[in-house]
C-alpha positions in Angstrom: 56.0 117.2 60.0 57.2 114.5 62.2 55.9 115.6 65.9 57.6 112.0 67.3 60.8 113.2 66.5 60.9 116.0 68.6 63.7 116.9 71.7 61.3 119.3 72.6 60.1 118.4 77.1 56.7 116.7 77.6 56.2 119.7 80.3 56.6 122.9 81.6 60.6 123.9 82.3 61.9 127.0 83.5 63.7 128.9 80.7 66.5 131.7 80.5 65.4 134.1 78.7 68.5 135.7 77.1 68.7 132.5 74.9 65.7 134.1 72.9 67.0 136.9 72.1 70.3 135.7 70.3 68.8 135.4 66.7 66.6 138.4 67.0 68.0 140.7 69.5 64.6 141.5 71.0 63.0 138.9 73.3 59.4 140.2 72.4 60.4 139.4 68.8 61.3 136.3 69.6 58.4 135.0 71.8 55.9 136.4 69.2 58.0 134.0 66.2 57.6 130.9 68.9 53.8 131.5 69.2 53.4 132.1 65.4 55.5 128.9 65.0 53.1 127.3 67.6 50.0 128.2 66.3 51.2 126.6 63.1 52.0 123.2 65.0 48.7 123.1 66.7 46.7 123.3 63.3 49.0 120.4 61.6 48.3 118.3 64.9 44.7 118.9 64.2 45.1 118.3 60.6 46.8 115.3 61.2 44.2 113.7 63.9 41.4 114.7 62.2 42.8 112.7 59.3 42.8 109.4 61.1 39.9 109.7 63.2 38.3 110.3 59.8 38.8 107.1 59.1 36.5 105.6 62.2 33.4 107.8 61.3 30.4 105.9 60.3 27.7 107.0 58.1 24.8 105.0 59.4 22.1 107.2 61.4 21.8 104.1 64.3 23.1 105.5 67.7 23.2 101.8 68.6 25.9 101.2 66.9 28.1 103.5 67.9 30.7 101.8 70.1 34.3 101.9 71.5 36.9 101.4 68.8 40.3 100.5 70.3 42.1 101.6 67.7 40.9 104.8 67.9 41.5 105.5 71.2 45.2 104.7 71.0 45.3 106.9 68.2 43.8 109.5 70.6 46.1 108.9 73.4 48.7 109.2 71.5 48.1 113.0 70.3 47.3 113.1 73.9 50.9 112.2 74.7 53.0 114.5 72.1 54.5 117.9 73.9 52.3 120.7 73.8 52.5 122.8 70.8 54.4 125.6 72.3 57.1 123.3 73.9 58.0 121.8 70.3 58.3 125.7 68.7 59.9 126.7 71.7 62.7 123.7 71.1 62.6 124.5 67.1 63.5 128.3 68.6 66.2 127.1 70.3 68.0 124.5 67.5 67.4 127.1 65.0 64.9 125.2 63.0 62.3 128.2 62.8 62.6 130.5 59.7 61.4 133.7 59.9 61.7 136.9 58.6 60.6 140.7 59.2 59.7 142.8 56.4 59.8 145.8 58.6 63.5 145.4 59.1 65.7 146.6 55.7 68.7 144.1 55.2 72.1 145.6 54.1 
């Protein structure tokens, strides 16, 4: 997944409420889909950054030559910068990008 690509809002904005409940008719349903959706996010994100700070580890047991790797800090601030997990599920929630389904509810 592309996190950079995201319309989701770097912060906090107030919501309305009824939009949730559109696709699912129960806003409960709806905010426990976006937190599922955001856990997911969160665990790619720290897929994906452990994946390149992987890179930057060093195998050598000498403290002293542990030092400040530039490249690995803009990595860092980068991931720093992305929306919060639960903004970008939130926005997915909203643009219909989420699928989702509940087995407890028959289809006709």
């Amino acid at each position: 997944m592309d996190f950079k690509k995201t319309n989701a809002e770097q912060s906090i904005a107030t919501r309305d409420i009824r939009r949730f409940d559109g696709v699912t008719g129960n806003v409960y349903e709806a905010v426990a889909i976006m937190s599922k959706r955001a856990n997911q996010i969160s665990s790619e994100i720290k897929e994906e950054l452990s994946g390149k700070l992987q890179e930057f580890t060093s195998h050598t047991d000498n403290l002293e030559e542990v030092f400040e790797n530039r490249e690995q800090i803009e990595i860092s601030k980068h991931y720093e910068k992305l929306p919060k997990p639960s903004l970008i599920a939130i926005q997915e929630f909203l643009e219909d990008k989420v699928y989702f389904r509940n087995p407890g509810k028959t289809s006709e």
